[in-house]
NUVOZA-320769 format. One record per residue (C-alpha): residue number from 1; residue in three letters; z, y, x. Coordinates in steps of 0.5 Angstrom, whole numbers, plus 500, padded with zeros to 3 digits. Example, Ala and Ser with C-alpha at 12.3 -4.5 7.8 and 13.67 -1.06 7.14 Angstrom:
2
k,r,Z,Y,X
1,ALA,516,491,525
2,SER,514,498,527
// end
This chain:
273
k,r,Z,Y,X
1,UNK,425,586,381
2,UNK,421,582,387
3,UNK,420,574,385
4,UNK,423,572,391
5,UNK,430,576,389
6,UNK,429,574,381
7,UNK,429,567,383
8,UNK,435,568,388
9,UNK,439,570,383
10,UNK,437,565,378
11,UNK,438,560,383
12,UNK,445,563,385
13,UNK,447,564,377
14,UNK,447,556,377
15,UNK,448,553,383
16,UNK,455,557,385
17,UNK,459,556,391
18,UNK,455,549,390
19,UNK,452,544,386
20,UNK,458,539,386
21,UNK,453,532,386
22,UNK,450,534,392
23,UNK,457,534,396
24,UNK,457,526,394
25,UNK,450,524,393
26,UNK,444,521,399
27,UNK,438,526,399
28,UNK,432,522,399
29,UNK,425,523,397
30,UNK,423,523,390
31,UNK,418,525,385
32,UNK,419,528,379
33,UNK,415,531,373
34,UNK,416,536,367
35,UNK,413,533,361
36,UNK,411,538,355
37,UNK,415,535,348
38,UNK,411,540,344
39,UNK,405,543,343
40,UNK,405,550,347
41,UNK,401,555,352
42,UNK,404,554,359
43,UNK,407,560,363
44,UNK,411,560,369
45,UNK,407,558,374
46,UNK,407,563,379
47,UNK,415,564,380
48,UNK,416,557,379
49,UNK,412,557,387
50,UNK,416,562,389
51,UNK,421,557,387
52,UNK,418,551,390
53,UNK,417,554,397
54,UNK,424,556,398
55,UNK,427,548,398
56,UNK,420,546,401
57,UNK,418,541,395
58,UNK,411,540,393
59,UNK,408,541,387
60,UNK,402,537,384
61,UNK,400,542,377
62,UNK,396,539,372
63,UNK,396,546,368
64,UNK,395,554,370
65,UNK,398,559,366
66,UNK,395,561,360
67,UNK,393,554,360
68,UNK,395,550,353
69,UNK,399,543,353
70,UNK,400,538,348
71,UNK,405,533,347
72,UNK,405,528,352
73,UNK,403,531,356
74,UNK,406,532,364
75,UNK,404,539,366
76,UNK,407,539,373
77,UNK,410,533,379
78,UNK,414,536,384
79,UNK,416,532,390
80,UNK,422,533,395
81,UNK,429,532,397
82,UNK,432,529,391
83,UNK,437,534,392
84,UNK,434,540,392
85,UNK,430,538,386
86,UNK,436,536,383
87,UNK,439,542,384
88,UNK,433,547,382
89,UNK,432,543,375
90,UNK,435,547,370
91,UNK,433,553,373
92,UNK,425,551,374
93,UNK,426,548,367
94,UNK,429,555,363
95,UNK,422,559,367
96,UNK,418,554,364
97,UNK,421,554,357
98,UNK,422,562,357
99,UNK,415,564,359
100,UNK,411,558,356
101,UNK,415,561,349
102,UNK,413,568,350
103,UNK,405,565,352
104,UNK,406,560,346
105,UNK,408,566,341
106,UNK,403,571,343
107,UNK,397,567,343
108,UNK,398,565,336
109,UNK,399,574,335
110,UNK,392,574,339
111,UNK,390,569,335
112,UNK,389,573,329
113,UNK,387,580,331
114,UNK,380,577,336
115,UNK,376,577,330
116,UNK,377,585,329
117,UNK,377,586,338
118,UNK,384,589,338
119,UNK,388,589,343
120,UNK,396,586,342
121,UNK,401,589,346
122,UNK,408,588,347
123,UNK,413,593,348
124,UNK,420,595,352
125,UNK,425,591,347
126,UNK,425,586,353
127,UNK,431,583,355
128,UNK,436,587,361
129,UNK,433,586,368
130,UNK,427,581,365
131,UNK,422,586,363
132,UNK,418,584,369
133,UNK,418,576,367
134,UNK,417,578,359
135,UNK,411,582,360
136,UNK,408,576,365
137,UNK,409,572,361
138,UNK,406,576,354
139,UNK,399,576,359
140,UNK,400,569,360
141,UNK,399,568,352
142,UNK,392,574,352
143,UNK,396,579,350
144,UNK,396,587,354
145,UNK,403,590,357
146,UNK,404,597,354
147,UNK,409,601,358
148,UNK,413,598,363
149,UNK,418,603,364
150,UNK,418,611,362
151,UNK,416,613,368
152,UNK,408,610,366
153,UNK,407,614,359
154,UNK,411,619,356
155,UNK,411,617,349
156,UNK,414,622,344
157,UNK,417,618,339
158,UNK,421,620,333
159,UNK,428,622,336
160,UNK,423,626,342
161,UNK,420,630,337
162,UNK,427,632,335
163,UNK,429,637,340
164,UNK,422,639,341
165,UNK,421,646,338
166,UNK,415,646,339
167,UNK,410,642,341
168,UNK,404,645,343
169,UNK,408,649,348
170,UNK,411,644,350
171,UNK,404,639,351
172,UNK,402,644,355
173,UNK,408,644,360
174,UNK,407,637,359
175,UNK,400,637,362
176,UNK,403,641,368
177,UNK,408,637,370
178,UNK,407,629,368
179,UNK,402,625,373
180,UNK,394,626,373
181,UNK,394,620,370
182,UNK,399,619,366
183,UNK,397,618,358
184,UNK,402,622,353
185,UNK,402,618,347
186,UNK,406,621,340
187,UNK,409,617,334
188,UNK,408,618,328
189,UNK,409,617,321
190,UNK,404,620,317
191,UNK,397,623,317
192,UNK,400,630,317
193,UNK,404,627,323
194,UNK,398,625,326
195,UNK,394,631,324
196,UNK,399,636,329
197,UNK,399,631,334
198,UNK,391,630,336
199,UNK,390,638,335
200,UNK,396,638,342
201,UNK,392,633,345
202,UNK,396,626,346
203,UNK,392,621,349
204,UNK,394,616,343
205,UNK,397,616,337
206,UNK,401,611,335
207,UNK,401,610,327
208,UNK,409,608,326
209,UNK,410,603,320
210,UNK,405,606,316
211,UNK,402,602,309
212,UNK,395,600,312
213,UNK,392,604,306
214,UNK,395,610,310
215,UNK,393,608,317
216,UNK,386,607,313
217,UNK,386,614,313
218,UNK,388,616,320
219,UNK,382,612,323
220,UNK,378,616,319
221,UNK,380,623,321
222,UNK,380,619,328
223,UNK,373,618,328
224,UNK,371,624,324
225,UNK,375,629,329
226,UNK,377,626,335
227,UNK,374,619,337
228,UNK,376,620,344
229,UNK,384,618,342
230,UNK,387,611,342
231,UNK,390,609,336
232,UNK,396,604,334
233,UNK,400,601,330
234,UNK,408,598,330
235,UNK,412,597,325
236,UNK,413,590,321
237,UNK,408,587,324
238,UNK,409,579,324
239,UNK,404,574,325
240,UNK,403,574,316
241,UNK,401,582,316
242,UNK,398,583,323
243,UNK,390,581,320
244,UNK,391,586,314
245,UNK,392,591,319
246,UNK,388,590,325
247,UNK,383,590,319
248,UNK,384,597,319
249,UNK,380,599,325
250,UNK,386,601,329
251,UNK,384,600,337
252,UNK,393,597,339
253,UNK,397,593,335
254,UNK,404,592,338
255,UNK,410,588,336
256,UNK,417,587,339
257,UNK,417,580,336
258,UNK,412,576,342
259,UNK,419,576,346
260,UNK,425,577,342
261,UNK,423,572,336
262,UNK,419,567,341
263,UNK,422,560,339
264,UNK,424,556,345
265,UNK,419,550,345
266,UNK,420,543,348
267,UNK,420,542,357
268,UNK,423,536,360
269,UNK,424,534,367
270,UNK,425,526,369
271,UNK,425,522,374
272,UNK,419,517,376
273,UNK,421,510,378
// end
């Protein structure tokens, strides 16, 4: 979804037929900050100017995305017609407190695997219609987007590889039919597993809630019989396991976890004066 429709639509959600306090309240020429009640790692930015510029109110930004804060500390001052700040209040705040969450999280994910050179990835347990945002705000906090959609990748995952009779035949109709540039990736649950999908010719493997001992030995034959192959890793992967397995020389790990277990933190907006 464009920026401009999503914050149409979110400003839509809260205001309604129209916000109540601005029938009887006076515009008059204020100016506001949002201010950090926790540590974290900002993002938002980019839709919260989307926002700004359609109720021509004046930001004066103290932050970047993927820049981080501390507590205390005033990240943004908008100016404007109290009215609209007002008005817009509760939908800046929840873009901030929603991608800054997501940021936060991942960078401490990202945090554990730099050593090893591994990249962190996210996946499409997104929430409806929020996809494009989660993912923004997964890069945000350094992390890199896996497939947006089904229309980027074909994964052949474990319900795939059911109705597949046989997969040699069926990858070299895949060849002829997918984009030049699409990657076929196929999920697997053991060396065996592996083993069948790189003879086929997928581009990636993905190492599916695999004993890091058993990814071990899937980097392994990689290296040995096919270095050109990606390797990945899913499945249990928090922010105490997520070392251990980078550790075993796989080149992705992804995790549901940096959108739906990120914990909102602390943004407020208050007035000065």
């Amino acid at each position: 979804m464009l920026k401009h429709n999503f914050i149409e639509a979110m400003i839509s959600e809260d205001i309604g037929r129209g916000d109540l306090f601005s029938r009887i309240s006076v515009g008059k020429e204020v100016r506001a900050y949002i201010i950090a009640k926790s540590d974290g790692v900002f993002a938002g930015r980019e839709y919260i100017e989307v926002a700004a510029k359609m109720y021509d109110l004046k930001l004066e930004w103290h932050v970047e995305d993927t820049s981080t804060f501390k507590i205390g500390e005033k990240v943004l001052f908008i100016s404007g017609n109290s009215k609209s700040i007002l008005a817009l209040e509760r939908t800046l705040l929840d873009i901030a407190l929603h991608a800054s969450s997501i940021a936060t999280l991942t960078a401490k994910f990202v945090e554990k695997v730099k050593p090893y050179g591994v990249k962190l990835l996210d996946t499409r347990k997104t929430r409806p219609l929020l996809r494009e945002f989660e993912k923004y705000a997964v890069r945000c906090g350094g992390g890199v987007n896996h497939r947006m959609g089904l229309d980027d990748c074909l994964m052949l995952k474990d319900t795939h590889l059911k109705t597949i009779d046989n997969l040699g035949e069926f990858m070299v109709e895949v060849r002829q039919k997918i984009p030049f540039t699409s990657k076929v990736e196929i999920e697997c649950e053991d060396l065996l597993g592996v083993k069948a999908a790189m003879e086929v010719g997928a581009d990636i493997v993905m190492c599916d809630n695999m004993t890091n001992e058993a990814i071990r030995e899937v980097v392994q034959f990689r290296n040995e019989n096919y270095r050109h192959i990606l390797l990945e890793a899913s499945g249990n992967v928090t922010l105490d396991t997520i070392e251990e397995i980078a550790k075993t020389g796989v080149d992705a790990i992804s995790s549901g976890s940096l959108i739906h277990q990120a914990n909102w933190i602390d943004l407020s907006m208050k007035m000065e004066g």
